[in-house]
TIDOBA-808903 format. One record per residue (C-alpha): x, y, z; residue in one letter. Coordinates in pm, whole numbers. Example, Ala and Ser with C-alpha at 12.3 -4.5 7.8 and 13.67 -1.06 7.14 Angstrom:
residues 2
+--------+--------+--------+------+
:     px :     py :     pz : type :
+--------+--------+--------+------+
:   1230 :   -450 :    780 :    A :
:   1367 :   -106 :    714 :    S :
+--------+--------+--------+------+
//
This chain:
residues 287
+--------+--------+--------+------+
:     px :     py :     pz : type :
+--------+--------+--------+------+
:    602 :    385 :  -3693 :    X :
:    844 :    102 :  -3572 :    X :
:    697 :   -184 :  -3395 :    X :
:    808 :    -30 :  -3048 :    X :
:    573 :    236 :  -3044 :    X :
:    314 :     50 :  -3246 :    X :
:    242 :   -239 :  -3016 :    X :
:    275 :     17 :  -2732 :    X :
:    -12 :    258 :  -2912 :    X :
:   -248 :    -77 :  -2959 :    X :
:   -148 :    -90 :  -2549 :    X :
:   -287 :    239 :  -2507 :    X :
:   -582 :    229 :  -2707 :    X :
:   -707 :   -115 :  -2512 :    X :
:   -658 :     46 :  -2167 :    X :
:   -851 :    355 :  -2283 :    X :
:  -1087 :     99 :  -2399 :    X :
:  -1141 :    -13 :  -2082 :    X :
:  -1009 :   -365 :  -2247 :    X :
:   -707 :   -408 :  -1926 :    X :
:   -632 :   -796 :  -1997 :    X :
:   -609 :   -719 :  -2335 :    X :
:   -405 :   -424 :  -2273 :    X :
:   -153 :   -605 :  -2073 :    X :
:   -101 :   -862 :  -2355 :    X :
:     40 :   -597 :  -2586 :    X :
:    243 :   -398 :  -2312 :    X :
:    390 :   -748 :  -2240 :    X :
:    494 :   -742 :  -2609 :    X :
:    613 :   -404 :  -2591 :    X :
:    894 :   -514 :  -2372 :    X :
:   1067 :   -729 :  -2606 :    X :
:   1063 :   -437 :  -2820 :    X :
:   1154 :   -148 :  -2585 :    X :
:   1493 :    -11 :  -2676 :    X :
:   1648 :    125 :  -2378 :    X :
:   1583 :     67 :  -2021 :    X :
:   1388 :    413 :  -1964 :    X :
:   1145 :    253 :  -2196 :    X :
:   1146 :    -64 :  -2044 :    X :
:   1046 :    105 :  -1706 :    X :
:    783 :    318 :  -1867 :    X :
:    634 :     51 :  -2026 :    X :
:    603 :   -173 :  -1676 :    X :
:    479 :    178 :  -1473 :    X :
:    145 :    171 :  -1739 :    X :
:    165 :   -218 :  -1693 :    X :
:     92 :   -129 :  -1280 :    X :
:   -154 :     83 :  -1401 :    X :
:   -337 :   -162 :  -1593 :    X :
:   -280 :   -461 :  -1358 :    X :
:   -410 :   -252 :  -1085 :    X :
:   -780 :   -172 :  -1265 :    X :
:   -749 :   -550 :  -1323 :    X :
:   -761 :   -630 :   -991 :    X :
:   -430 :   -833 :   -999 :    X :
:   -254 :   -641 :   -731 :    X :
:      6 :   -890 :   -657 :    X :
:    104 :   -809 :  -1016 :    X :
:     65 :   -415 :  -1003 :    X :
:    283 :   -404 :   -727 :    X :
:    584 :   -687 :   -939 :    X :
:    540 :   -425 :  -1197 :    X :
:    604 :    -89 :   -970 :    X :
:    920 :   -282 :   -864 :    X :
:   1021 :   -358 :  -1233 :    X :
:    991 :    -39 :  -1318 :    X :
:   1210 :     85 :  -1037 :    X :
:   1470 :   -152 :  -1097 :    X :
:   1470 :    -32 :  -1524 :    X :
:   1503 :    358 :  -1391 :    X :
:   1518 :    367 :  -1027 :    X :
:   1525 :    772 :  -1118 :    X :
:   1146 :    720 :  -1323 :    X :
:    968 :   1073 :  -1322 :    X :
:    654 :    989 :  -1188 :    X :
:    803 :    726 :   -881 :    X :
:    534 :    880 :   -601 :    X :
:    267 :    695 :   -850 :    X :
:    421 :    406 :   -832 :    X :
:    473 :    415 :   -474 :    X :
:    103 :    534 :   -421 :    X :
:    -23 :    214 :   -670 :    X :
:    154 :    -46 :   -443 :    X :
:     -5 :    118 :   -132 :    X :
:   -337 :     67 :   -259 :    X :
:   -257 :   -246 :   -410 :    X :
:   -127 :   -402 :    -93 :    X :
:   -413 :   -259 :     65 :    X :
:   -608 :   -486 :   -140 :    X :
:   -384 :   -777 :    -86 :    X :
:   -440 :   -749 :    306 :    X :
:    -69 :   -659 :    379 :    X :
:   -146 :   -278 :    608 :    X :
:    221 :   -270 :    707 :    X :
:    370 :   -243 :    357 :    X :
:     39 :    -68 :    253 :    X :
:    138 :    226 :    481 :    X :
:    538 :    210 :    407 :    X :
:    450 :    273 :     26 :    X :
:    216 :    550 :     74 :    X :
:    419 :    745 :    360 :    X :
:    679 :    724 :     52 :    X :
:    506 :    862 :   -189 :    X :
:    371 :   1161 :     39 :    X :
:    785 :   1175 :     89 :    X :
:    816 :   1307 :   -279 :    X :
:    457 :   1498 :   -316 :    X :
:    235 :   1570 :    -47 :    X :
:     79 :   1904 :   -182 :    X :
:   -111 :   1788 :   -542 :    X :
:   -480 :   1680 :   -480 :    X :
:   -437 :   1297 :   -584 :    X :
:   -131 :   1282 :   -330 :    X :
:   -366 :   1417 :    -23 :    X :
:   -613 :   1145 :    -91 :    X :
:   -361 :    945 :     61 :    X :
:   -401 :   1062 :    398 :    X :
:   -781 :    940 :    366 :    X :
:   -630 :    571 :    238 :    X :
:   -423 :    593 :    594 :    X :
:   -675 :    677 :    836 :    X :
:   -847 :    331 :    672 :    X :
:   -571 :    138 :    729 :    X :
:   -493 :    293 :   1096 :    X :
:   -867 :    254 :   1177 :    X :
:   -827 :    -93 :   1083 :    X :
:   -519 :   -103 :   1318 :    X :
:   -739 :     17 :   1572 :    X :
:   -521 :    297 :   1637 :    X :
:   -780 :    599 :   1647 :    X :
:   -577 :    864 :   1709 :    X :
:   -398 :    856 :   1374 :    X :
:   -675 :    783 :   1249 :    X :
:   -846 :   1098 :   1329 :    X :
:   -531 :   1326 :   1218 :    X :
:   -558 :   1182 :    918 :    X :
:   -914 :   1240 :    857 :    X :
:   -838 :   1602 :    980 :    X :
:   -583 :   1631 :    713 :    X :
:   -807 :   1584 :    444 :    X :
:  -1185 :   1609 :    523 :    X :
:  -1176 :   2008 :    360 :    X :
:  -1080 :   1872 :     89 :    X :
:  -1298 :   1572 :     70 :    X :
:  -1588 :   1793 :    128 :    X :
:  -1520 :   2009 :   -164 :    X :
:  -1401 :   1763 :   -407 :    X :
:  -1489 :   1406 :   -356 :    X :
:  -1875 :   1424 :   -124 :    X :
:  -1887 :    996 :   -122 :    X :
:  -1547 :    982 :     13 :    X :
:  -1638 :   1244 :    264 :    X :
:  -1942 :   1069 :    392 :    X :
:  -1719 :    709 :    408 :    X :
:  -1465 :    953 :    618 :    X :
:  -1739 :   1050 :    855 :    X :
:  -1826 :    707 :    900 :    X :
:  -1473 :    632 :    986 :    X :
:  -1448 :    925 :   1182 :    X :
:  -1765 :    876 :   1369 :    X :
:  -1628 :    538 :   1496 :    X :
:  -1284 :    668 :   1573 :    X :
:  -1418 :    913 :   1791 :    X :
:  -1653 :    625 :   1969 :    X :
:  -1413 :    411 :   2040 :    X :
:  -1202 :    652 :   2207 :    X :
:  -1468 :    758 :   2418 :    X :
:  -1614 :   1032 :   2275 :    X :
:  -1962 :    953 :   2223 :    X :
:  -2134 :   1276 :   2209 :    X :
:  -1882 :   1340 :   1920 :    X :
:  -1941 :   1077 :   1773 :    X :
:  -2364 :   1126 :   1793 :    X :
:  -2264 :   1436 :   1649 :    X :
:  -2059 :   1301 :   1316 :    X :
:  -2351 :    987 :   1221 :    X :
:  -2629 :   1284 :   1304 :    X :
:  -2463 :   1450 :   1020 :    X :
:  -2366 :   1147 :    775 :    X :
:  -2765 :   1049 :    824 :    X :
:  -2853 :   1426 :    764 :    X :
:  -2613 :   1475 :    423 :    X :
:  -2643 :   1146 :    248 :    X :
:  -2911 :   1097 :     21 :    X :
:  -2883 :    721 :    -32 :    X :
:  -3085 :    503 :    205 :    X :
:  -2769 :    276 :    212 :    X :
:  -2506 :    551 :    337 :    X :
:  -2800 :    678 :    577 :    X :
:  -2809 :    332 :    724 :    X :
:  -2459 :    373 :    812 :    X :
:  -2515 :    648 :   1000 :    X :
:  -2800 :    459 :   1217 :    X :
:  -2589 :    223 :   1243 :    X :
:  -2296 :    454 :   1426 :    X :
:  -2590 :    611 :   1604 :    X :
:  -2696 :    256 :   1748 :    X :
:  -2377 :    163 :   1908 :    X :
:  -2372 :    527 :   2120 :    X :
:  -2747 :    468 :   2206 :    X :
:  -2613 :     98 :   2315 :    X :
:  -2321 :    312 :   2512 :    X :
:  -2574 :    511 :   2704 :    X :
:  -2812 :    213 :   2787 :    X :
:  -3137 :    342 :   2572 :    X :
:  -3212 :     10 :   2452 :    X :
:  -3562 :     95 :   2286 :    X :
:  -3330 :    386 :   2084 :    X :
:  -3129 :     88 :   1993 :    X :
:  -3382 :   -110 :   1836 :    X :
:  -3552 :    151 :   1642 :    X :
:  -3234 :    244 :   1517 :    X :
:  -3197 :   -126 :   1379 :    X :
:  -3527 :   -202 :   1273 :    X :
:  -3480 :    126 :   1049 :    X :
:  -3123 :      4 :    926 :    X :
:  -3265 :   -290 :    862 :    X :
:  -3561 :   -141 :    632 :    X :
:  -3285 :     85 :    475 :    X :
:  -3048 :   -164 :    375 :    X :
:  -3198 :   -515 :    382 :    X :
:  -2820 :   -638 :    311 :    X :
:  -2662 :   -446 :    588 :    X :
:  -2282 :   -514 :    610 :    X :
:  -2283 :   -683 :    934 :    X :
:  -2637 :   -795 :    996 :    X :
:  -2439 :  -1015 :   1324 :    X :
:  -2358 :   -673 :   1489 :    X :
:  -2756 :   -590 :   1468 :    X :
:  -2846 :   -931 :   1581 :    X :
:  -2650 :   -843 :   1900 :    X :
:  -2797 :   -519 :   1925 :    X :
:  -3106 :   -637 :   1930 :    X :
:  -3066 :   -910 :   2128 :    X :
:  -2861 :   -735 :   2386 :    X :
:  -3115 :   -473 :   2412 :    X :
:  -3435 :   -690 :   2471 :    X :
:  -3184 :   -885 :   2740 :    X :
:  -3182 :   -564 :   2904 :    X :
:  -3503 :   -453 :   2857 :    X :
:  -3624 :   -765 :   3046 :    X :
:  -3791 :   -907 :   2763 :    X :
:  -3601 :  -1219 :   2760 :    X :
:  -3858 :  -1437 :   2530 :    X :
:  -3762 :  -1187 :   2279 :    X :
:  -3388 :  -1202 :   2380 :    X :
:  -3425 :  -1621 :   2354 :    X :
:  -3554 :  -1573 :   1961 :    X :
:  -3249 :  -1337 :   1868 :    X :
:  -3009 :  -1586 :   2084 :    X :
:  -3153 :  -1867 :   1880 :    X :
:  -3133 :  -1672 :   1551 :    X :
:  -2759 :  -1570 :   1618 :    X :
:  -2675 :  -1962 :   1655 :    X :
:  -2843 :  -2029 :   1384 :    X :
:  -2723 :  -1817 :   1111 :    X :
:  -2374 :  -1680 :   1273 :    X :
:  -2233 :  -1951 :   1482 :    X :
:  -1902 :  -1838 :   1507 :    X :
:  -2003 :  -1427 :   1551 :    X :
:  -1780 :  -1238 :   1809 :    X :
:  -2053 :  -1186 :   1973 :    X :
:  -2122 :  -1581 :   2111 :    X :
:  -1959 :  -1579 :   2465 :    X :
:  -2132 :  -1232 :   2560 :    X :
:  -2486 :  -1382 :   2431 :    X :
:  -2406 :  -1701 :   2667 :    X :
:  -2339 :  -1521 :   2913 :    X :
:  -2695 :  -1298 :   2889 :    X :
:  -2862 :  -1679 :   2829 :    X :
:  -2695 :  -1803 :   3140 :    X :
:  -2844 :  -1497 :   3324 :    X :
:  -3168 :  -1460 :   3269 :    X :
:  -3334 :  -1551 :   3562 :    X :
:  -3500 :  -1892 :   3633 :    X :
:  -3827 :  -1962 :   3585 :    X :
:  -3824 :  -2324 :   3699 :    X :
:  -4060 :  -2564 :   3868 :    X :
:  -3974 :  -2598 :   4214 :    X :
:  -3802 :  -2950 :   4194 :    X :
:  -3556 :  -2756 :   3963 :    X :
:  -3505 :  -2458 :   4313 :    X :
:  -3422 :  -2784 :   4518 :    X :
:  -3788 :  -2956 :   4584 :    X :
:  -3852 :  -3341 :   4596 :    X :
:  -4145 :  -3269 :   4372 :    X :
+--------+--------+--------+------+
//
């Protein structure tokens, strides 16, 4: 065996290992040794691989583009292109995120690891706010989420749910987190759904609905995802319930522990509301 394909099998044997920095030490070597450039760019497309389940996606997505530039022809490009999507996903960057995937789908859009794509771009148009597309996507691949990959199906009806709520649709979207709360098995994924189901009770002003739907997220998943969002719930719904001593301990709460939440001005605004209960110097007396 010549030292090529020996450092590159010690390569292969770490990443099956599950040993990825370790794995990227002897690719690295394996490209002093490569002998031609198709090897070169094979030998950086496993590098993306491996930087990738490393978590160094700035990395993943150098190597993609090395191995482009070695064969710009390389078999398998639409993983490459798929690999920089996700890794720029990671990396916070949605534009090229999207410009790398709708390349990939360019070249295969038909094999089952391709269509997962369309479930990576509804998340980044959902997080673009623009619902729409994020609905066709879902709708492109929730049959086959629902046959092959059941916890990416439940995150989809999560997304969905939402999409559909924030475009107005909120017996649609009752519908969706009624059936993410009635499918998922874990208390955490079921909280999700109360969650979804919280905001549309806050939509149609049944406040008590609201806070039962909290207090059980709350029991379900003590380390909710956005406990500030259930702080407002729940102080926004005892505002409107009247119960404004209530309101004052989830206002003080919200200060306390989130003082920058998105929530702040519209909690002011409740405070400055609530109607006075004064002495009567304070309404204008002399005392």
């Amino acid at each position: 065996m010549n030292a090529f394909l020996e450092v590159t099998e010690k390569a292969r044997q770490a990443y099956d290992a599950g040993d990825f920095s370790g794995a990227s030490k002897w690719y690295l070597q394996a490209l002093s040794k490569a002998p031609n450039n198709k090897e070169t760019a094979h030998i950086w497309a496993e590098l993306c691989w491996t930087f990738y389940r490393m978590g160094s996606y700035g990395q993943a997505t150098e190597a993609a583009e090395s191995a482009l530039k070695f064969d710009p022809q390389y078999a398998a490009r639409e993983d490459l292109y798929r690999l920089s999507g996700y890794s720029h996903m990671m990396l916070g960057d949605l534009d090229k995120a999207e410009t790398f995937l709708l390349r990939s789908l360019e070249i295969d859009n038909a094999s089952e690891k391709q269509k997962l794509i369309f479930y990576e771009l509804a998340k980044i148009h959902f997080r673009k706010q623009d619902y729409t597309a994020t609905l066709d996507y879902i709708d492109r691949v929730e049959e086959l989420l629902k046959d092959k990959n059941p916890d990416y199906w439940l995150s989809a009806l999560f997304i969905k749910g939402f999409a559909l709520y924030y475009t107005q649709k909120t017996d649609e979207a009752a519908d969706i987190f009624r059936d993410l709360v009635a499918r998922a098995s874990d208390p955490l994924i079921k909280a999700n759904g109360h969650y979804g189901l919280a905001y549309v009770a806050f939509e149609k002003k049944d406040y008590l609905a609201v806070i039962n739907l909290c207090e059980q997220i709350t029991k379900e998943n003590p380390r909710f995802h956005d406990p500030a969002a259930l702080g407002f719930l729940m102080a926004a719904s005892f505002f409107h319930l009247g119960r404004y001593d209530v309101f004052e301990q989830y206002h003080h709460h919200m200060a306390k522990n989130f003082p920058e939440n998105p929530y702040k001005e519209e909690l002011e605004k409740m405070k400055a509301a609530i109607p006075s209960q004064t002495s009567a110097s304070e309404n204008g007396g002399n005392g």
